[in-house]
C-alpha positions as CSV (number, residue, x, y, z in Angstrom):
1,X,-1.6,33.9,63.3
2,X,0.1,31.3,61.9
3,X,0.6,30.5,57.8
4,X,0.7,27.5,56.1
5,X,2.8,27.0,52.9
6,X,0.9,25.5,50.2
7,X,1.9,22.2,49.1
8,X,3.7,21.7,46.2
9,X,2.7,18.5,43.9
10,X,5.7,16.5,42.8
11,X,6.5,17.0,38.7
12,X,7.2,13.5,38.5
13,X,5.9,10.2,40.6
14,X,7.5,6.8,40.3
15,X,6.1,3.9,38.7
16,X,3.8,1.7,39.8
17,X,4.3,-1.9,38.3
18,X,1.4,-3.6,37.2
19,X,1.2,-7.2,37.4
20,X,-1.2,-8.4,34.9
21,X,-3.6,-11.5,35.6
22,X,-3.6,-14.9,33.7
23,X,-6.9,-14.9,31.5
24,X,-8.2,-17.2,29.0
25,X,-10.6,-16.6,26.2
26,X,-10.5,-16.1,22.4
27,X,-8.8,-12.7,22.4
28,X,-5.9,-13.9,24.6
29,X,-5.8,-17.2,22.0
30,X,-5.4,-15.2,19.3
31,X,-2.3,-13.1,21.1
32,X,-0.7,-16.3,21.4
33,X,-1.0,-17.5,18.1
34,X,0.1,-14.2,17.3
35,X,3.3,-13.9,19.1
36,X,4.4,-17.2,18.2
37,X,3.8,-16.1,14.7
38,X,5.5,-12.9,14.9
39,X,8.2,-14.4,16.7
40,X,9.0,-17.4,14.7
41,X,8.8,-15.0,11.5
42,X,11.5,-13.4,13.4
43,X,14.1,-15.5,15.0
44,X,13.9,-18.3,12.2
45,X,13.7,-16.2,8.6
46,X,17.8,-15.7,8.6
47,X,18.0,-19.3,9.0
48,X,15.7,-19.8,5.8
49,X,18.0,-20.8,2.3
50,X,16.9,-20.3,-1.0
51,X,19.0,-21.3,-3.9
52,X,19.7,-18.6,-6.2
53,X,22.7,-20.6,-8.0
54,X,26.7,-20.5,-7.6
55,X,27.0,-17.0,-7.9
56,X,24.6,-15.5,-5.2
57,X,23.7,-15.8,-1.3
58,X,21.3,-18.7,-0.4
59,X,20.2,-16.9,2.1
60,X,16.1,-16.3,2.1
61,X,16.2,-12.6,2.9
62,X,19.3,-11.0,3.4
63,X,20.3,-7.3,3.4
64,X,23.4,-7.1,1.3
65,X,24.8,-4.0,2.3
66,X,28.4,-5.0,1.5
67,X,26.3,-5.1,-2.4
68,X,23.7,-2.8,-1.6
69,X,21.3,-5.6,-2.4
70,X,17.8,-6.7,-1.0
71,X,16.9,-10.2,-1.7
72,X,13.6,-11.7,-0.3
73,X,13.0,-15.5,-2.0
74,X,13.4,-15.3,-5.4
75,X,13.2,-11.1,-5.8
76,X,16.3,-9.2,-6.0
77,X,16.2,-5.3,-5.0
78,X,19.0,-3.4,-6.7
79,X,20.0,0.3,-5.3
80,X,18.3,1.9,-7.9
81,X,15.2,-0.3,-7.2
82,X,14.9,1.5,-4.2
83,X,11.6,2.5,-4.9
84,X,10.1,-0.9,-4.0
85,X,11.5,-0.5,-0.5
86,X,9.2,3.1,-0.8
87,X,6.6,1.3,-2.1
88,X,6.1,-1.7,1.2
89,X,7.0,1.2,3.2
90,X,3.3,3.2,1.9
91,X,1.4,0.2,2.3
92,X,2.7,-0.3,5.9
93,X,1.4,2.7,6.7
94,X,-1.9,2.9,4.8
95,X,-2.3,-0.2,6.6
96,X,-2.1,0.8,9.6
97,X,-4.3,3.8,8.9
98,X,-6.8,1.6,7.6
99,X,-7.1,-0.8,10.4
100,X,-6.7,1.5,13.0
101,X,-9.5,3.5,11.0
102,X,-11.1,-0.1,11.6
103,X,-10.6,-1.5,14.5
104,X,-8.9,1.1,16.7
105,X,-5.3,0.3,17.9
106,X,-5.3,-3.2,16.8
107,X,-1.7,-2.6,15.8
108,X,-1.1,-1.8,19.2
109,X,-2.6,-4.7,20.8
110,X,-1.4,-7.6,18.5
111,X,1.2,-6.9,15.9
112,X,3.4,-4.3,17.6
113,X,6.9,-5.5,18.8
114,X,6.6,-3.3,22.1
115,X,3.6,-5.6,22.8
116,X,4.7,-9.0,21.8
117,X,8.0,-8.4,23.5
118,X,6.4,-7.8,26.7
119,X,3.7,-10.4,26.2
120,X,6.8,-12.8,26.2
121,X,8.4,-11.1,29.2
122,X,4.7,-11.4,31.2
123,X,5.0,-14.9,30.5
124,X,8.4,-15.5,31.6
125,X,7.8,-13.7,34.7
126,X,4.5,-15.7,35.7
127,X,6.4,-19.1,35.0
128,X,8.9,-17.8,37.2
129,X,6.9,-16.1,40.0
130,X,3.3,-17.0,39.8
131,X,0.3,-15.8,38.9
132,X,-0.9,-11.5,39.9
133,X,-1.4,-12.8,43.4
134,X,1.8,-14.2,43.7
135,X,3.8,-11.3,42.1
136,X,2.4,-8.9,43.9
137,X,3.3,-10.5,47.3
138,X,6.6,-11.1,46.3
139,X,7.3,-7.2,44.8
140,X,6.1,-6.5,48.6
141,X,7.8,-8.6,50.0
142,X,11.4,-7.6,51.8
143,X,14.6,-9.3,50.3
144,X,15.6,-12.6,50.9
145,X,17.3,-15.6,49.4
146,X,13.8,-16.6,47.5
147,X,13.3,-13.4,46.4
148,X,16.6,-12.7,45.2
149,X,16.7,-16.3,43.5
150,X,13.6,-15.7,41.7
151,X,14.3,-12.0,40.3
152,X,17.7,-13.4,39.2
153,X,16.4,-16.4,37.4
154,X,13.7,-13.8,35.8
155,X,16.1,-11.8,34.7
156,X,18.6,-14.3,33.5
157,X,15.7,-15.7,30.9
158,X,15.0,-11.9,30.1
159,X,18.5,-11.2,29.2
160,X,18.5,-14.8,27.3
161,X,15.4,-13.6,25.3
162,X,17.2,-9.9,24.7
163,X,20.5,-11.4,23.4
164,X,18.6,-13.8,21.3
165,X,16.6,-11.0,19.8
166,X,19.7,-8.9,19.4
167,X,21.3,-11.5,17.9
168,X,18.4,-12.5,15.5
169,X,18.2,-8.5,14.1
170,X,22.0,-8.7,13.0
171,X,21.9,-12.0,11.3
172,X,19.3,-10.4,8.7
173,X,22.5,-8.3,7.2
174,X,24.9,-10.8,6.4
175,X,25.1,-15.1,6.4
176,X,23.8,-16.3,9.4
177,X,25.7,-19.5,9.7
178,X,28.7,-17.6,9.2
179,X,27.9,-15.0,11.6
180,X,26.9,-17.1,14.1
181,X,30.3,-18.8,13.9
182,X,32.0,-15.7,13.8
183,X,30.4,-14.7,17.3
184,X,30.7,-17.5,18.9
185,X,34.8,-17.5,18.1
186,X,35.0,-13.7,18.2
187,X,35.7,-13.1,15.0
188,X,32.9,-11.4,14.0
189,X,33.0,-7.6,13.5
190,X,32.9,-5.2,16.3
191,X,29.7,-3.5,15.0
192,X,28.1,-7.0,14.8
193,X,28.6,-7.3,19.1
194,X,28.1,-3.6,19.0
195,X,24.3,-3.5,17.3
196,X,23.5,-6.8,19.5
197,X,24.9,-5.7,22.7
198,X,22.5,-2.1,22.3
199,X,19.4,-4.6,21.0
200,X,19.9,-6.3,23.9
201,X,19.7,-3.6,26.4
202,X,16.6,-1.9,24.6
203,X,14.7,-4.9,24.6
204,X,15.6,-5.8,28.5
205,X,14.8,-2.7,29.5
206,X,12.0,-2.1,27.2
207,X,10.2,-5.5,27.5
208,X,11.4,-5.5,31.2
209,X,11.0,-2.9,33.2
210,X,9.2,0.2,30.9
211,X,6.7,-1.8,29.6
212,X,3.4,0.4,29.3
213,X,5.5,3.5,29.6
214,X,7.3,2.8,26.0
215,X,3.1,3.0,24.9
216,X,2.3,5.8,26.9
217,X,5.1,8.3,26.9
218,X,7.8,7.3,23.8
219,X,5.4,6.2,21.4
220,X,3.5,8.9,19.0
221,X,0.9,6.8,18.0
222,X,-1.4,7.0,20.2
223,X,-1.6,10.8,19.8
224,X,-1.8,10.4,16.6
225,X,-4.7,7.5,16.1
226,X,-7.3,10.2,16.9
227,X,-6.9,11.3,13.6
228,X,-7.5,8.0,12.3
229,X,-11.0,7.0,14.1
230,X,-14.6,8.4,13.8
231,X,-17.8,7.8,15.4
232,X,-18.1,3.9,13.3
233,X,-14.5,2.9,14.5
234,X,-15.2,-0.5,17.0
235,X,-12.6,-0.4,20.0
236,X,-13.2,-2.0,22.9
237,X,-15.5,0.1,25.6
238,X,-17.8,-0.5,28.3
239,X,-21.0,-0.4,28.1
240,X,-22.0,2.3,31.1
241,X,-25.7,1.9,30.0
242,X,-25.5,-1.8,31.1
243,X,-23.3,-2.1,34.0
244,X,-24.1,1.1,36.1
245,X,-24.7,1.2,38.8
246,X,-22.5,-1.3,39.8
247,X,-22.2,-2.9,43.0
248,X,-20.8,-6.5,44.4
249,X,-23.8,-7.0,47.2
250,X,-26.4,-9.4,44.9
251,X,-28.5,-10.2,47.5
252,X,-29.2,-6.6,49.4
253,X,-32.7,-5.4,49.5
254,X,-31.9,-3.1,46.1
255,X,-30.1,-5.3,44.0
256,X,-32.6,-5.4,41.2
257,X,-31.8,-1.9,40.9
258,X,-27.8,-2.5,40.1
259,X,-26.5,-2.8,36.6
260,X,-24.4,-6.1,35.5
261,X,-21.3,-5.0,36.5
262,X,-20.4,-6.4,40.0
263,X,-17.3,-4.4,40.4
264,X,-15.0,-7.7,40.8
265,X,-12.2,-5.3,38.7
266,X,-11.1,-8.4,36.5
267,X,-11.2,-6.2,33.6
268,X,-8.8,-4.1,35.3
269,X,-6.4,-6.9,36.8
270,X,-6.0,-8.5,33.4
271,X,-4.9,-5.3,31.3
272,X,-1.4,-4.8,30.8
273,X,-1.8,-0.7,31.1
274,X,-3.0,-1.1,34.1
275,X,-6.2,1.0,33.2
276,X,-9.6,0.8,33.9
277,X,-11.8,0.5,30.4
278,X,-14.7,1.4,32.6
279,X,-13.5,5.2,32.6
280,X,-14.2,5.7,29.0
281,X,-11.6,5.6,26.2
282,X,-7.8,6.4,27.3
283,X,-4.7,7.3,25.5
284,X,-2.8,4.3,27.5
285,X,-5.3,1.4,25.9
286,X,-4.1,-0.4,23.3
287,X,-7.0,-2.3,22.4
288,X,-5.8,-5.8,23.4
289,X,-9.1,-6.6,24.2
290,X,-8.1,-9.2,27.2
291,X,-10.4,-7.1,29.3
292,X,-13.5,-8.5,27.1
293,X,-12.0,-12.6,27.7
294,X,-12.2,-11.2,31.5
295,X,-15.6,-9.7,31.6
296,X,-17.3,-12.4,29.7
297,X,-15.5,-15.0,31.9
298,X,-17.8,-13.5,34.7
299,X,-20.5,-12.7,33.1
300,X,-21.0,-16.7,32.5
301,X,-20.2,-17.0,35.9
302,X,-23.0,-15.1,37.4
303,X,-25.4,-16.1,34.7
304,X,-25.7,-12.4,32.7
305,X,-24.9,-12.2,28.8
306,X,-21.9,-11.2,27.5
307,X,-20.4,-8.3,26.0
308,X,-20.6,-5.9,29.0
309,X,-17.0,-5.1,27.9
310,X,-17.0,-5.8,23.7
311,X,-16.0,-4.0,20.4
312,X,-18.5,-1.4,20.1
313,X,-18.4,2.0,17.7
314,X,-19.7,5.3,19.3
315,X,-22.8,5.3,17.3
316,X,-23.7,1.9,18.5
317,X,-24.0,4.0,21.8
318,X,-27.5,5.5,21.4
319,X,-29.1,2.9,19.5
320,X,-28.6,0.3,22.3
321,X,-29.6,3.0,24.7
322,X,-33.2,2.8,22.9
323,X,-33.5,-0.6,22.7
324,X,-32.0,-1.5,19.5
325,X,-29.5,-3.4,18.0
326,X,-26.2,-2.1,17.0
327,X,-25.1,-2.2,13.2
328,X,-23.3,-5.3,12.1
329,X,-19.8,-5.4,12.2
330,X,-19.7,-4.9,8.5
331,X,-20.9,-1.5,8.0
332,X,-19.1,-0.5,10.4
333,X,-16.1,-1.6,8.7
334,X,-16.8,-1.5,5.3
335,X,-17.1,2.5,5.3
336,X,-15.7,5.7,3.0
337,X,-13.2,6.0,4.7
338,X,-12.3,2.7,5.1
339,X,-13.2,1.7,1.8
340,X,-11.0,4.3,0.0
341,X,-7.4,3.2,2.4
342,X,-8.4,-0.3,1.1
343,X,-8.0,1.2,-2.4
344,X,-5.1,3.2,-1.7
345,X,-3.2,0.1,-0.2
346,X,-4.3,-2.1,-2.7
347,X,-3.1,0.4,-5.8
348,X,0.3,0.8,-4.3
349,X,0.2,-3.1,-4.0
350,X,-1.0,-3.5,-7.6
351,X,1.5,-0.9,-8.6
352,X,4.6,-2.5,-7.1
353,X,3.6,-6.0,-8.7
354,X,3.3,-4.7,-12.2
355,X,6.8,-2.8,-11.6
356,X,8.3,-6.2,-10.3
357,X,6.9,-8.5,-13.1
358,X,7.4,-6.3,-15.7
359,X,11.3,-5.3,-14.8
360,X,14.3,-6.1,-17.1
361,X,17.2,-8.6,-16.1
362,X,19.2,-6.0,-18.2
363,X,19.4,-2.4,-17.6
364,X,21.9,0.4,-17.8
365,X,23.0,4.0,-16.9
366,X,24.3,6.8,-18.7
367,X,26.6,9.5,-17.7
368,X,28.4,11.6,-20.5
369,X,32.2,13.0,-20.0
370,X,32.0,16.6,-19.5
371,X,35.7,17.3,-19.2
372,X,36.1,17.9,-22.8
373,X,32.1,17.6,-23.9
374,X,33.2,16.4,-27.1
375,X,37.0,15.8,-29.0
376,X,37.3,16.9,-32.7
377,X,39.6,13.5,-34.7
378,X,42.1,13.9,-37.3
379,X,39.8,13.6,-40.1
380,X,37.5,16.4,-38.4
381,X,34.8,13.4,-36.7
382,X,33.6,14.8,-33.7
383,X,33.7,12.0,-30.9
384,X,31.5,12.1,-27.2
385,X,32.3,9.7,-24.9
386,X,29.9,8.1,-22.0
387,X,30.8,6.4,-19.0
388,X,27.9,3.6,-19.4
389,X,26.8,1.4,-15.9
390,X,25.6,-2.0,-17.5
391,X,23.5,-4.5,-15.0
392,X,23.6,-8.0,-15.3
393,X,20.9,-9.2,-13.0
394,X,21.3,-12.8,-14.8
395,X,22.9,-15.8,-12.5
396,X,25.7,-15.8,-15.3
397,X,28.0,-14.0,-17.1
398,X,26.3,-12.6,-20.4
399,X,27.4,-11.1,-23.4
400,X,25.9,-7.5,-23.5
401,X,26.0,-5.6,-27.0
402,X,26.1,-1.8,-27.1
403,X,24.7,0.2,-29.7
404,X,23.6,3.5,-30.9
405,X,20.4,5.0,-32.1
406,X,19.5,8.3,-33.4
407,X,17.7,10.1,-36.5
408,X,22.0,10.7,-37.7
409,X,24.6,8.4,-38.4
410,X,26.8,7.4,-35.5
411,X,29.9,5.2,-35.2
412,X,30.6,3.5,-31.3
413,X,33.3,1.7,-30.0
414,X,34.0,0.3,-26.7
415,X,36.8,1.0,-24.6
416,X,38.7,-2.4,-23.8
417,X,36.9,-4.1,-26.8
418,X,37.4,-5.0,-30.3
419,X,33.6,-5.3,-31.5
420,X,30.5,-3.2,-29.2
421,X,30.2,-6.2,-27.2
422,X,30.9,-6.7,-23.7
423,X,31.1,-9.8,-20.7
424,X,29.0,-8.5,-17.7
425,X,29.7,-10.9,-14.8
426,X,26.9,-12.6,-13.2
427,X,25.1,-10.3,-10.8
428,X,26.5,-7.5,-11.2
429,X,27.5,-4.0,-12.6
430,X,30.1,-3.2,-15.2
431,X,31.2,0.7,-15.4
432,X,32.2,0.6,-19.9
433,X,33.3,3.5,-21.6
434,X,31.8,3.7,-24.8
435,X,32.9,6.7,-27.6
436,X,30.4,7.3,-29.9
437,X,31.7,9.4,-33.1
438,X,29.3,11.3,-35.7
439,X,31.3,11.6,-39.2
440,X,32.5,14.8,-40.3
441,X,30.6,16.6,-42.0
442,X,27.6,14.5,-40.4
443,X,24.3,16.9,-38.8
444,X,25.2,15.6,-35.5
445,X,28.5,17.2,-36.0
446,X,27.8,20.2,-36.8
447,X,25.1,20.4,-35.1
448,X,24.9,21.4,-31.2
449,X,23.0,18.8,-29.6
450,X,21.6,15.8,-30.8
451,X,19.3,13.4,-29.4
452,X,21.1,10.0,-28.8
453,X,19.4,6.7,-27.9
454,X,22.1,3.9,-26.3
455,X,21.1,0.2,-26.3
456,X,22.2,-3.0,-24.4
457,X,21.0,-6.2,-25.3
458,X,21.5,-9.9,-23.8
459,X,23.1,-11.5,-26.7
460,X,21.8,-15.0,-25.2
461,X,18.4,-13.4,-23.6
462,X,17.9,-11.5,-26.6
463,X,16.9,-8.8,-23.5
464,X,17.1,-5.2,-24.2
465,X,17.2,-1.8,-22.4
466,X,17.9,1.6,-23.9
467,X,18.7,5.3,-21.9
468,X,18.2,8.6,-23.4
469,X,21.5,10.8,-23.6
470,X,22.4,13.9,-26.0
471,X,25.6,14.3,-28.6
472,X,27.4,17.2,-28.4
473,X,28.3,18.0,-31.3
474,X,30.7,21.1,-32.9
475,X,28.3,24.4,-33.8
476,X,28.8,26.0,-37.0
């Protein structure tokens, strides 16, 4: 009697490339206009100027690290004004909860960089190779020079896209003229070639050659969208009820008993997952919704209606099984759930605008001296002193005056100064010590804390800002 082992299934099977078909339609416009959006956003915004006078960059948006400044147009994001940066970075994601609560992964489809980067690398490759047909052949094909010549020039552009996109990330942190000169004479700090040469690889190989697999197997969103959807969610789907059973043979002796799908697979060919949106919804599909431009493209052809392949929610599902028409796009999208991340988003939104408008040019920190908490004088005046942080965010230098309030009598002086007034250069902080003394004999002296209010005004602006601190004084 002989035995047979059982046969092991591999853990891990290599990739099969998919080579996505040209398609045209409204869906595949509107990824067009999107990338070119996205991407001109991107590669040009460094090279945007904005006058902000002599004393600042005229760079449009800049990340000052060197300063630890943001500036975006005419708003300026100090360190301490960090909680803007919180604030954008909320309503990105209530965003995207709210239109993936919508419209499913729309992010994924349109906006994400994963997907406009490889849109641009699919386009590169079919001006350089042809068309699904083409590409195919020539992956199957064995090497020779016309092979070889064509992956090279491929990946030449690629690499030229990767080290512009590198290159473009980098310039967002510093003057991009300057940079750029820098680079191009070597002069430009290794970290600069360092964070473009690793951008560079990333998007080559991710853009490139991983493609769907970033989507599939790096990427957490799609496990976590499901949390996002319901039943009134519109993705794109198929609709079964319609198009089964299908079948290709029009004219056999039971084709009135076929559904509209004629299983030609352009839905299939188009996608850039390489799935097949008849199976029902999958993790890999990103909503793109170039499988709709497909299907309706041969629908027209063979004279049935569109939307065999369309946006559709799950409870659309069993009223056009009966007969009826689905809701409007409206309710669907215009839900509870919907309704209260649109409130959410716009709050934090509304917030962040009152914080901005509402924000002084002058502002300031306060930080007592511990080490002695307070020094007794010669004529028995008990003296604190503060290490005060003014900000000038002013295009000029201004005159700041420092002052003391309280419900006792207090005496300040500034270090360095004859009178309580200070110069604060332009766009900028100033660490000035400041001693404030009660009398002796004063409550705040004998007394062993008192509340202390310290004030900076704009002489010029007229502009003031106050911080809360305490006076230590000497108990009796």
């Amino acid at each position: 009697m002989s035995t047979t082992e059982p046969t092991e299934e591999p853990l891990y099977s290599a990739r099969e490339p998919i080579f996505p078909r040209r398609v045209s339609g409204p869906f595949r416009t509107l990824k067009w206009w999107l990338m070119a959006l996205t991407l001109g956003i991107y590669y040009l915004t460094p090279w945007v100027r904005w006058d902000r006078g002599p004393n600042l960059p005229d760079q449009a948006v800049l990340v000052d690290l060197a300063d630890r400044r943001f500036f975006m147009f005419w708003i300026e994001i100090w360190p301490h004004e960090f909680y803007f940066v919180a604030g954008l970075l909320i309503m990105a994601g209530l965003g995207l909860f709210l239109f993936t609560s919508a419209l499913g992964r729309v992010w994924c489809g349109y906006g994400c960089p994963q997907t406009v980067w490889t849109d641009l690398f699919i386009l590169v490759e079919r001006w350089v190779e042809g068309d699904r047909n083409k590409r195919v052949k020539l992956w199957n094909a064995p090497w020779d020079a016309r092979k070889a010549r064509l992956r090279i020039t491929k990946w030449a552009l690629w690499l030229m896209i990767a080290v512009a996109t590198g290159g473009a990330w980098v310039f967002y942190f510093t003057d991009a003229p300057t940079l750029l000169r820098n680079l191009v004479t070597l002069d430009a700090s290794p970290v600069a070639y360092g964070t473009i040469a690793v951008l560079t690889l990333t998007t080559f190989t991710f853009g490139g050659f991983m493609r769907e697999q970033v989507c599939i197997y790096m990427c957490p969103w799609p496990r976590i969208q499901a949390a996002m959807m319901d039943e009134d969610t519109l993705t794109v789907a198929y609709r079964d009820w319609r198009g089964e059973p299908r079948g290709k043979h029009r004219k056999a002796a039971d084709a009135d008993q076929l559904g509209d799908c004629i299983d030609c697979n352009a839905c299939v060919n188009v996608c850039p997952m390489g799935i097949d949106i008849r199976d029902g919804q999958q993790l890999a599909c990103i909503t793109c919704a170039l499988c709709i431009d497909a299907c309706d493209d041969v629908m027209d052809k063979i004279g049935k209606p569109r939307g065999l392949v369309d946006y559709m929610a799950l409870t659309d599902e069993p009223r056009e099984r009966a007969g009826k028409p689905p809701k409007s796009v409206w309710k669907h999208v215009f839900r509870p759930r919907t309704i209260l991340y649109t409130a959410l988003w716009s709050s934090v939104g509304v917030a962040l605008l009152v914080a901005l408008f509402i924000r002084s040019e002058v502002d300031l920190t306060v930080s007592p001296v511990r080490n002695p908490t307070f020094v007794t004088l010669s004529d028995g005046s008990i003296r604190n002193t503060y290490d005060v942080r003014l900000r000038n965010k002013q295009g000029e230098d201004r005159a700041f005056l420092v002052t003391a309030t309280s419900d006792a009598e207090f005496i300040v002086d500034l270090e360095g100064s004859g009178d309580q007034t200070v110069i604060v250069p332009a766009d900028a902080t100033k660490l000035q010590r400041v001693y404030v003394t009660a009398p002796a004999g004063s409550a705040a002296a004998q007394s062993a804390r008192t509340d202390l209010q310290i004030w900076v005004e704009d002489v010029e602006a007229q502009e003031r800002a106050s911080a809360g601190t305490v006076f230590n004084g000497r108990e009796q």
